[in-house]
Each structure stands twice: as structure tokens, then as C-alpha cells.
N, C-alpha and C positions, 0 to 999 in steps of 0.2 A: 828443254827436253825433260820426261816426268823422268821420277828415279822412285824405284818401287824399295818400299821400306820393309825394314827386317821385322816382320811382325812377332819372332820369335822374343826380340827385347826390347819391342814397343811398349811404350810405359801403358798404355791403352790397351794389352795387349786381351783382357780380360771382355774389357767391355765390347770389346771386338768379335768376338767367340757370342756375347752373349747376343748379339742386336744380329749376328748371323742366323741364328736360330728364328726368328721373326719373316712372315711373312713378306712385311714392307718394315722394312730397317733402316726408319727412317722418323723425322720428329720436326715438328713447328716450335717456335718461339715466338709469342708475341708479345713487346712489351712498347711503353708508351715511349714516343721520343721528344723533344723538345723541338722544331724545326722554325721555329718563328726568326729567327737569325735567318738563314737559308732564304724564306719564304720572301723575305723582305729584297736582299740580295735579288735574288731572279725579280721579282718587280723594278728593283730601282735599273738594272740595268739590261732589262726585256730579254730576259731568257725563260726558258721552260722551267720550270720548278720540278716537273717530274722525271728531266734530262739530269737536272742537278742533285738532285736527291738519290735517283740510280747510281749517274756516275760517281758521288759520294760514296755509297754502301759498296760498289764494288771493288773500289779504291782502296778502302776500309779492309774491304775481305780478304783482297790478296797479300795485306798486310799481316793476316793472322793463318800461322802454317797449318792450323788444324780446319779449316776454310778451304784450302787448299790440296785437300787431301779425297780422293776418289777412290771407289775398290770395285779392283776388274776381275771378277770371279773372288776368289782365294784371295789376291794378292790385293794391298792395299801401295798405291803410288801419290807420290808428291809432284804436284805440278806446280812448274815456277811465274803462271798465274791461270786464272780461269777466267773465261766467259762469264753472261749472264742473260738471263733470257726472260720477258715478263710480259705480261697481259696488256695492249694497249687498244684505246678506245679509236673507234673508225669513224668516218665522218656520219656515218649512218645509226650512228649511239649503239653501233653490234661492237664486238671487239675482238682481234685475233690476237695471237702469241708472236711477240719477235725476237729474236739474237742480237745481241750487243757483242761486238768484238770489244774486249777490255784496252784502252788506251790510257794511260798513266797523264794525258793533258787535255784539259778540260778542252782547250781554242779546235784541239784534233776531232 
């Protein structure tokens, strides 16, 4: 269940006020990753690399509380994990958007 955080003594509490202000309050990161461990993995034993690399990064994400954190109007809430949702290719090389329910094991 989310539990909405006291943003009055949220150590963020600044940078919160400020990205309010913004239109779209919101920001990309991209940086390079190592994945040839991985890559080789989903080859040796026939899985999707793009299954495993997801379910990796979101694994990852609900490991970190500030990943975990949504803001519903005013209020900013902690949820004890999130979804994830990404662009996949159609057999027809178009591509739509899908939802991942977050599952903690890879076999699920």
C-alpha cells in the first residue's frame, strides 16, 4: 500500500517546490551500460535479452526508494514497488507500448 511522505521534512523537500514549477517536471538519463554479461546469458540459455534486461532494470528500480516515489497532485507517495511499461516491436517492424507487472522472479 503507497504511504504519502511528509514533504514538509523531506530532505528533497526544495527540489520539489522547484521541478513543481516546470511544465513537464520531469527528466531523462542516459548513460552507457555494460551488458555483454547479460547478452551472453540470454544466448546460452534461449531467453529474450530484452525480457532480461527489463526485468533487470526494474528489479534494480524498486530497490531504490527515490525510483519509487510518485506525486499525486501536491502530495508526493512511496510505493512498495512499481510497474513498468516500454515500447515493443510488432511482428509487422510497427511497435506499440506494453505494461509489465513487476514480479521479483525471473521463472514468473
Amino acid at each position: 500500500m503507497p504511504q504519502q511522505l511528509d514533504v514538509s521534512t523531506w530532505h528533497r523537500r526544495d527540489v520539489d517546490h522547484l521541478f513543481k514549477t516546470y511544465d513537464i517536471p520531469f527528466f531523462n538519463v542516459t548513460v552507457n551500460v555494460d551488458v555483454t554479461k547479460a547478452y551472453h546469458y540470454a544466448r546460452e540459455f534461449n531467453q529474450s535479452f530484452f525480457l532480461l534486461t527489463l526485468f533487470d532494470s526494474i528489479k534494480v528500480a524498486n530497490q531504490i526508494q527515490n525510483f519509487r516515489l510518485r506525486m499525486k497532485g501536491e502530495e508526493v507517495w512511496e510505493h512498495e514497488t512499481i510497474d513498468c511499461g516500454s515500447t515493443v516491436l510488432l511482428d509487422d517492424q510497427s511497435f506499440s507500448f506494453a505494461y509489465f507487472k513487476y514480479v521479483d522472479d525471473w521463472a514468473a
